[in-house]
MARVEXSE-673622 format. One record per residue (C-alpha): residue number from 1; residue in one letter; z negated, x negated, y. Coordinates in steps of 0.25 Angstrom, whole numbers, plus 5000, padded with zeros to 4 digits. Layout:
N
{NUM,A,{Z,X,Y}}
...
end
This chain:
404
{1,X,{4994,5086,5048}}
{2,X,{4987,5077,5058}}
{3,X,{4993,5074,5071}}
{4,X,{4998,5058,5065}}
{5,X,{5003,5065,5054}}
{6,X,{5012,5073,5063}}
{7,X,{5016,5063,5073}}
{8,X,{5018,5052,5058}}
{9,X,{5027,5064,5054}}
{10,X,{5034,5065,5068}}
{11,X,{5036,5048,5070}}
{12,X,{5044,5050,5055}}
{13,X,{5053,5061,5059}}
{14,X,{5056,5053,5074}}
{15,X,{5061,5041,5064}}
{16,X,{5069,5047,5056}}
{17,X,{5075,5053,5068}}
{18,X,{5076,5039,5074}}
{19,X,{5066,5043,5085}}
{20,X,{5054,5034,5090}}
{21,X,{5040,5040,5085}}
{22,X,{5033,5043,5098}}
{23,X,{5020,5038,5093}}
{24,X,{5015,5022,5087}}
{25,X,{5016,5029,5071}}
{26,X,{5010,5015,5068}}
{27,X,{4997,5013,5074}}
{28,X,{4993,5028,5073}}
{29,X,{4994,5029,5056}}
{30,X,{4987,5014,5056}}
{31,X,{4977,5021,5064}}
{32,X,{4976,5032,5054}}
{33,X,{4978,5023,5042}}
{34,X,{4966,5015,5047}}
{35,X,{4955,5030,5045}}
{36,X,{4964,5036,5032}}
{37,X,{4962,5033,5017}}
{38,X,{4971,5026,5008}}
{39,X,{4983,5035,5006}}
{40,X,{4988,5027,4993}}
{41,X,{4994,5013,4998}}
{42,X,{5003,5017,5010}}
{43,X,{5011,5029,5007}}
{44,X,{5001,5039,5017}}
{45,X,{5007,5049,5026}}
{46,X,{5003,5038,5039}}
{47,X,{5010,5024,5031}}
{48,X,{5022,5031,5026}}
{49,X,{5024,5037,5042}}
{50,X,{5022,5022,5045}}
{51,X,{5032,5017,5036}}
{52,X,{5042,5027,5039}}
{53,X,{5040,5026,5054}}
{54,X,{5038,5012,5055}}
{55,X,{5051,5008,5048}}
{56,X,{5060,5017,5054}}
{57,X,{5056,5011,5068}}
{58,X,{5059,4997,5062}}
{59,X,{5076,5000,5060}}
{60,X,{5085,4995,5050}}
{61,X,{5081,4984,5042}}
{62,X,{5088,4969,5044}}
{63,X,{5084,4958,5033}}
{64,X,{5085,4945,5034}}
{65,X,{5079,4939,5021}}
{66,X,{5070,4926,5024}}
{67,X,{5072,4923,5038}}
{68,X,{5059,4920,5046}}
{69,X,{5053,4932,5055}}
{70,X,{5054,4931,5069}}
{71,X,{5041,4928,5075}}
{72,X,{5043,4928,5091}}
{73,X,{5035,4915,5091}}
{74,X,{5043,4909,5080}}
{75,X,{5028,4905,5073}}
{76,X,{5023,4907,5059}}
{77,X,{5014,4918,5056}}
{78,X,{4999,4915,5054}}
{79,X,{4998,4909,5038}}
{80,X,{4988,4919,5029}}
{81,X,{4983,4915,5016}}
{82,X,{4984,4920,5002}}
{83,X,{4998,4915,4997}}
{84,X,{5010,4924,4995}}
{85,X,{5018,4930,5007}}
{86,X,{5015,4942,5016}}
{87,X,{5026,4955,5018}}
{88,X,{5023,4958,5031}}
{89,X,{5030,4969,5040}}
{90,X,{5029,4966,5054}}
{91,X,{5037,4978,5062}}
{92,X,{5051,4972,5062}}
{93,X,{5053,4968,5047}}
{94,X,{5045,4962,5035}}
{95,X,{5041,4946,5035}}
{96,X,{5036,4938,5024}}
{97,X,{5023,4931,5029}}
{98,X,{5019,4917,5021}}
{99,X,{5006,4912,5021}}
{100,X,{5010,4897,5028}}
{101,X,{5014,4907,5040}}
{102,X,{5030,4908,5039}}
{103,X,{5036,4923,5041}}
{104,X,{5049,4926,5034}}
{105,X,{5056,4940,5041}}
{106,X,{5062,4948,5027}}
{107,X,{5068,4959,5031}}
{108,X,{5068,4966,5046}}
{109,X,{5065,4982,5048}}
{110,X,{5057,4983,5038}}
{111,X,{5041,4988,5040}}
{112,X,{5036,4991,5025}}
{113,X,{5040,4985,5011}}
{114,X,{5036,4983,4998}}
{115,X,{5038,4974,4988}}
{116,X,{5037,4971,4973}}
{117,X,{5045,4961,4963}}
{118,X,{5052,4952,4973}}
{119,X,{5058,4965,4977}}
{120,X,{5054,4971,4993}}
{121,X,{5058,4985,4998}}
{122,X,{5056,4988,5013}}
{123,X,{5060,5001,5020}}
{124,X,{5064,5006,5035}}
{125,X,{5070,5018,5040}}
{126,X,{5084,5017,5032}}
{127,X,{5078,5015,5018}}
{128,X,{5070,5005,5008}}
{129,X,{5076,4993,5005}}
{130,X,{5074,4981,4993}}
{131,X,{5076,4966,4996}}
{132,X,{5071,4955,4992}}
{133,X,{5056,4948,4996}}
{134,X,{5064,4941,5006}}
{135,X,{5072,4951,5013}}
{136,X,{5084,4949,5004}}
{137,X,{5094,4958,4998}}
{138,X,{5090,4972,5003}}
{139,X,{5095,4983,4999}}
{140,X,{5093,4996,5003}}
{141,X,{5088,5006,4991}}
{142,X,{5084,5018,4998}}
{143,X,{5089,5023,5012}}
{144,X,{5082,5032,5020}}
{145,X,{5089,5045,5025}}
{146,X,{5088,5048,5039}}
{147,X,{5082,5060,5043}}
{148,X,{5076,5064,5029}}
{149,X,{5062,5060,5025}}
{150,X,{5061,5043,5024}}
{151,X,{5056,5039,5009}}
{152,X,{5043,5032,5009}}
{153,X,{5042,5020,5001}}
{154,X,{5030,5021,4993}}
{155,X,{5017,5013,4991}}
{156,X,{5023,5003,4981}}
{157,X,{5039,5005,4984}}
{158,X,{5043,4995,4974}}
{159,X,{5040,4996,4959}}
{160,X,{5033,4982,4953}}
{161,X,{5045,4976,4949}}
{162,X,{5053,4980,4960}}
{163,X,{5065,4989,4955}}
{164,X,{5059,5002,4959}}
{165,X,{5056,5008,4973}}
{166,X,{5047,5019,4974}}
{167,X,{5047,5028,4987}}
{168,X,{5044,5043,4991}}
{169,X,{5052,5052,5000}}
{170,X,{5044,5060,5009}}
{171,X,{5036,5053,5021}}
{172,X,{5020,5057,5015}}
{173,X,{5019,5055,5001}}
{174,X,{5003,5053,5000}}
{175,X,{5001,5066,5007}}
{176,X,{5013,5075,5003}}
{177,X,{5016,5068,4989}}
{178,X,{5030,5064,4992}}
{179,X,{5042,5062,4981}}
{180,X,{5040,5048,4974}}
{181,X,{5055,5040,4971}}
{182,X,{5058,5028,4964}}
{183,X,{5069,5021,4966}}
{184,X,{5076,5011,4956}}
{185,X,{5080,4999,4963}}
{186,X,{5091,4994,4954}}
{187,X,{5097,5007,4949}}
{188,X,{5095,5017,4962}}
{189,X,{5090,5027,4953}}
{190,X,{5077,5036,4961}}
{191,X,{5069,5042,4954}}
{192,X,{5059,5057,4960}}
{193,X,{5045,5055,4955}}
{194,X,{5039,5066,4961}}
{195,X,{5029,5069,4971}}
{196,X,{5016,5060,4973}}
{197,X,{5008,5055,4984}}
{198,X,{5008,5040,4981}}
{199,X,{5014,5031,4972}}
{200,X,{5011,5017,4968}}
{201,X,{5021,5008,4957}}
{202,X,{5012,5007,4943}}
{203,X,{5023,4998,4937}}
{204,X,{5038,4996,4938}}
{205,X,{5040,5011,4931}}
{206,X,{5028,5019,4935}}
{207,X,{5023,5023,4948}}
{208,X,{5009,5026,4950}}
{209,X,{5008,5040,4960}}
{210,X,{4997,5050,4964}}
{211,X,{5001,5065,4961}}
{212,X,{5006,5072,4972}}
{213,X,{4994,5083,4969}}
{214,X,{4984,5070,4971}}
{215,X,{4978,5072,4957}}
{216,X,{4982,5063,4950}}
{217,X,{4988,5048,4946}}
{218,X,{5002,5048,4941}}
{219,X,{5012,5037,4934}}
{220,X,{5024,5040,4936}}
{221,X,{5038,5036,4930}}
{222,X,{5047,5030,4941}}
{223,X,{5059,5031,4931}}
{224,X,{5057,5045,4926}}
{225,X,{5046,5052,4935}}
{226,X,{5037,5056,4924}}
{227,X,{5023,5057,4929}}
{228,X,{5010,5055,4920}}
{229,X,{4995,5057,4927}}
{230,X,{4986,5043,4925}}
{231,X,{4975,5049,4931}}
{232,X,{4968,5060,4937}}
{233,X,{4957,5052,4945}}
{234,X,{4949,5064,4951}}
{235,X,{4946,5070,4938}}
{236,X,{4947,5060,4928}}
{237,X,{4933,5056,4923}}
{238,X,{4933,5041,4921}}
{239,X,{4937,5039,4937}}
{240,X,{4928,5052,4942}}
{241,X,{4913,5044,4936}}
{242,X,{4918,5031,4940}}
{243,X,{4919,5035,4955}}
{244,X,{4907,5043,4952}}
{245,X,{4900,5032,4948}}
{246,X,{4905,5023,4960}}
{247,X,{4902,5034,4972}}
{248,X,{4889,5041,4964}}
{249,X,{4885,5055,4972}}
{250,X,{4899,5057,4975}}
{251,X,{4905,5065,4966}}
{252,X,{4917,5066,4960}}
{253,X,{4931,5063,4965}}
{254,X,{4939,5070,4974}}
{255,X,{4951,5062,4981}}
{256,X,{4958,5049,4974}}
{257,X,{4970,5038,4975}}
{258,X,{4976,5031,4965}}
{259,X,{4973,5017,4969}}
{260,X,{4986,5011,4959}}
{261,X,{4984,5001,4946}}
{262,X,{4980,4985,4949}}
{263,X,{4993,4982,4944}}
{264,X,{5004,4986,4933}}
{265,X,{5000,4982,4922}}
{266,X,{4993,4991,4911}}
{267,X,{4978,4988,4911}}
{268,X,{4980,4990,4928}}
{269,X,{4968,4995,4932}}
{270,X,{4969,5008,4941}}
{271,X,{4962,5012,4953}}
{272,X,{4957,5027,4958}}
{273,X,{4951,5029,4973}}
{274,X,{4940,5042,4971}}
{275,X,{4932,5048,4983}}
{276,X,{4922,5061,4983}}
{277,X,{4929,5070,4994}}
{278,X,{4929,5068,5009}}
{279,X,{4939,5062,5020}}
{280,X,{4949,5052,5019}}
{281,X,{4949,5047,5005}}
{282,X,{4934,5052,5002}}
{283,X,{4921,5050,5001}}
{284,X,{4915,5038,4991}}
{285,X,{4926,5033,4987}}
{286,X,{4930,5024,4974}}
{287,X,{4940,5017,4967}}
{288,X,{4939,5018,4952}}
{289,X,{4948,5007,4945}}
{290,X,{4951,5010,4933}}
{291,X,{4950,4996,4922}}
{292,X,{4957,5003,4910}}
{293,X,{4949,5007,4897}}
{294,X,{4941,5016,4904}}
{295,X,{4937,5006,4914}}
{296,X,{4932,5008,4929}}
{297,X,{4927,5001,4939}}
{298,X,{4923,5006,4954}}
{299,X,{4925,5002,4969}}
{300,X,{4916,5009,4980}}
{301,X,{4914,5002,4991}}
{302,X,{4908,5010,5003}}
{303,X,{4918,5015,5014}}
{304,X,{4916,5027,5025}}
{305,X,{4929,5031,5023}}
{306,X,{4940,5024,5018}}
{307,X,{4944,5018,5005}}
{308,X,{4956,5013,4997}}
{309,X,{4960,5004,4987}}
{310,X,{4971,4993,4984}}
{311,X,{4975,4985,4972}}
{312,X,{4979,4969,4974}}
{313,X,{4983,4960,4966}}
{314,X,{4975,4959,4949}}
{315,X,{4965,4968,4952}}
{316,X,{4963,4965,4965}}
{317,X,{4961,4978,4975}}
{318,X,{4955,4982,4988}}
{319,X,{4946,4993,4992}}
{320,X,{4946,4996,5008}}
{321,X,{4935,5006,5015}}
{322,X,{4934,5009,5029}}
{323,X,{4935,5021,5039}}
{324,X,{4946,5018,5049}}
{325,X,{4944,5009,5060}}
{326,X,{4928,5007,5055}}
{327,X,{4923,4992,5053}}
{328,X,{4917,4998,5040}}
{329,X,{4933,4995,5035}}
{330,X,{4931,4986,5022}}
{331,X,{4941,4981,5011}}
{332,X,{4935,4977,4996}}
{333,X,{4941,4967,4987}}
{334,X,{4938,4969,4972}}
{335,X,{4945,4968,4960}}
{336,X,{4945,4976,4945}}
{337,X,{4939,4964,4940}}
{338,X,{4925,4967,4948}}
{339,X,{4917,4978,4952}}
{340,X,{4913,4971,4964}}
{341,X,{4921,4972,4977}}
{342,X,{4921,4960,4985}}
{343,X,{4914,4961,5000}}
{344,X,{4922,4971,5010}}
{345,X,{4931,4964,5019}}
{346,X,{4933,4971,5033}}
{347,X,{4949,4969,5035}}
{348,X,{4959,4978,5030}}
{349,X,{4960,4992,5037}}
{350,X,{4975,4991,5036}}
{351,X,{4974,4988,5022}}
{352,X,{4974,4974,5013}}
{353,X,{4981,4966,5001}}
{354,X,{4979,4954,4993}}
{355,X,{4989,4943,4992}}
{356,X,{4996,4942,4978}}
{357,X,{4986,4932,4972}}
{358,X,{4976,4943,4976}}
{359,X,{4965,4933,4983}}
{360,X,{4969,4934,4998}}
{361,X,{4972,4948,5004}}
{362,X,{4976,4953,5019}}
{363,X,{4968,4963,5026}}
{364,X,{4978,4972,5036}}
{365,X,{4970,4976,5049}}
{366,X,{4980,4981,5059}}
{367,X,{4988,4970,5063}}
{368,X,{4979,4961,5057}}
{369,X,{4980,4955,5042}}
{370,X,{4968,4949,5037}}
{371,X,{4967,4938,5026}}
{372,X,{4957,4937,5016}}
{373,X,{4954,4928,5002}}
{374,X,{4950,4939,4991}}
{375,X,{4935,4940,4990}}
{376,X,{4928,4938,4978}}
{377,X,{4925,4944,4968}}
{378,X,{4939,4949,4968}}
{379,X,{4945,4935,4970}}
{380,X,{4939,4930,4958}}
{381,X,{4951,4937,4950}}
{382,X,{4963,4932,4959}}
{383,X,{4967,4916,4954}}
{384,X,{4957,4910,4966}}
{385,X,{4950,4915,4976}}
{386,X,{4955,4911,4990}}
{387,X,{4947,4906,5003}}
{388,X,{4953,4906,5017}}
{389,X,{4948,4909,5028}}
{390,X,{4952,4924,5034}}
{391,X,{4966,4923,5039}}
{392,X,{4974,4933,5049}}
{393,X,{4988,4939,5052}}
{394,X,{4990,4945,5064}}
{395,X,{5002,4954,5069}}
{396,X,{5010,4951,5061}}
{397,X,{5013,4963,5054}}
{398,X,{5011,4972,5041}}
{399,X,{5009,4965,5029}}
{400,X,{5015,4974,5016}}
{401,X,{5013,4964,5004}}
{402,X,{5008,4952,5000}}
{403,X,{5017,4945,4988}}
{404,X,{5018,4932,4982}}
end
């Protein structure tokens, strides 16, 4: 165990206890999260201790649905473009950004949420909580118990149609392969699904998982727990000479993550992330999207050491390469319907999402958000390609979704 490992570990155990960590838990796993590969969507060993640590600090929650966020200098926030409305977190609650520049306060000690079906469940120290998209009616769904390990919210908490909440107990579930839950909203019910090391809705009944042995894809039942295996990436042939043929000379295989469906319906294509051995992720690696009927189609752009991969809105996705800190940091736009990526953009360290029309995104930089219209090719398959120029948000907080 490294040494941020151990103090991470310590900071939780000083919450739970009620005991200020002794060190900034915040700026040293950014720091690390800046050198270290994907760890499946933001349920890694360093952004679950974020969470848990950065919540606990925050109290008790207070909601006030719809009234205006208290700025200090009582002005608007700077106006972005793209349409729809930004979920940001900005250390003392969640707000809903507009894009004329109006800030609406929802809910106050609250540090992380997610959302799905008009339905928004946000978390502190005393448990997860439902409510409405603006603040109202919240009700608490799961307490936390003092003094035993904190349930983690997972990647996607909220089932597509919002009526179920899925969340692990344990504080590392990438790493160890925590216990998976799924809560039924309406009826209380929970349901044990076993141990896996990440977790990702596939539709309202079935969640998409990797085994907790890390050699294969799993769909699992979030009613009844029953597990079948979609796919073993590693060794199934169809993926191993598609990568081949993407990274000739070097080799086959040897490390994978699941990078989830395009959406929920059927024909969704799928996405697999393949590397030859060596640090971090690996060396040369891919994504191999799967199109259906024995379909591939691969994405390789160069990269010194990092690589991930994200899925936006119709086919949209977003492939990100860098090492750390490096300048050589790059984030691609493509899109199933192309086997061309559109030219590297060099924003997004701290990761990037599209808006829900898909044609503008916001590159995160620290405390920076960064927007962008969709490049081409990839806006070609969104209603219209936008123009703008490039427009900025700047302390304001963490953005954690963009909807409609």
């Amino acid at each position: 165990m490294s040494d941020l490992e151990e103090r991470l570990r310590k900071a939780i155990d000083d919450s739970v206890a009620d005991i200020e960590p002794d060190f900034d838990v915040m700026e040293a796993v950014r720091r690390r999260h800046r050198r270290r590969v994907r760890r499946f969507a933001a349920v890694c060993a360093a952004s679950v201790a974020v969470i848990l640590v950065a919540v606990v600090l925050l109290g008790a929650p207070r909601i006030g649905p719809g009234h205006p966020a208290s700025r200090g200098t009582g002005l608007l926030a700077p106006s972005f473009p793209g349409g729809g409305r930004l979920l940001i977190a900005d250390g003392q609650g969640l707000d809903w950004y507009y894009p004329d520049g109006r800030v609406v306060r929802i809910a106050r000690g609250f540090n992380n949420a997610d959302l799905a079906a008009g339905r928004l469940v946000a978390w502190n120290k005393t448990g997860a909580y439902v409510m409405n998209l603006d603040g109202s009616r919240r009700r608490l769904v799961l307490p936390f118990t003092r003094g035993k390990q904190n349930h983690v919210i997972g990647v996607s908490g909220l089932s597509p149609d919002g009526t179920r909440l899925a969340y692990y107990v344990g504080t590392d579930p990438v790493v160890t392969g925590d216990t998976l839950w799924v809560l039924d909203l309406a009826t209380g019910q929970r349901s044990r699904l076993g141990r896996v090391s990440s977790a990702e809705w596939r539709d309202n009944t079935t969640i998409l998982a990797s085994s907790a042995d890390g050699k294969a894809v799993l769909l699992i039942n979030a009613e009844t727990g029953s597990r079948t295996v979609y796919l073993r990436p590693i060794s199934d042939r169809l993926l191993v000479r598609a990568y081949q043929r993407a990274q000739p000379g070097a080799g086959r295989p040897v490390s994978w993550y699941d990078g989830g469906f395009s959406g929920s319906g059927s024909s969704a294509a799928f996405a697999v992330g393949l590397a030859a051995t060596g640090p971090y992720f690996g060396k040369s690696p891919a994504v191999v999207v799967m199109l259906g009927g024995g379909r591939v189609v691969t994405y390789s752009p160069p990269t010194p050491q990092q690589f991930t991969f994200a899925w936006g809105p119709g086919g949209l996705f977003l492939i990100q390469t860098g090492a750390g800190d490096s300048p050589d940091w790059n984030s691609y736009v493509g899109t199933i319907q192309n086997d061309r990526l559109a030219r590297p953009i060099r924003f997004g360290m701290d990761g990037a999402f599209f808006n829900p029309a898909g044609n503008a995104m916001a590159f995160l930089d620290g405390n920076v958000v960064t927007f962008l219209p969709t490049p081409r090719p990839a806006c070609l398959h969104t209603a219209r390609c936008l123009h703008f120029p490039q427009k900025t948000l700047t302390n304001e907080g963490t953005p954690l979704a963009w909807a409609p």
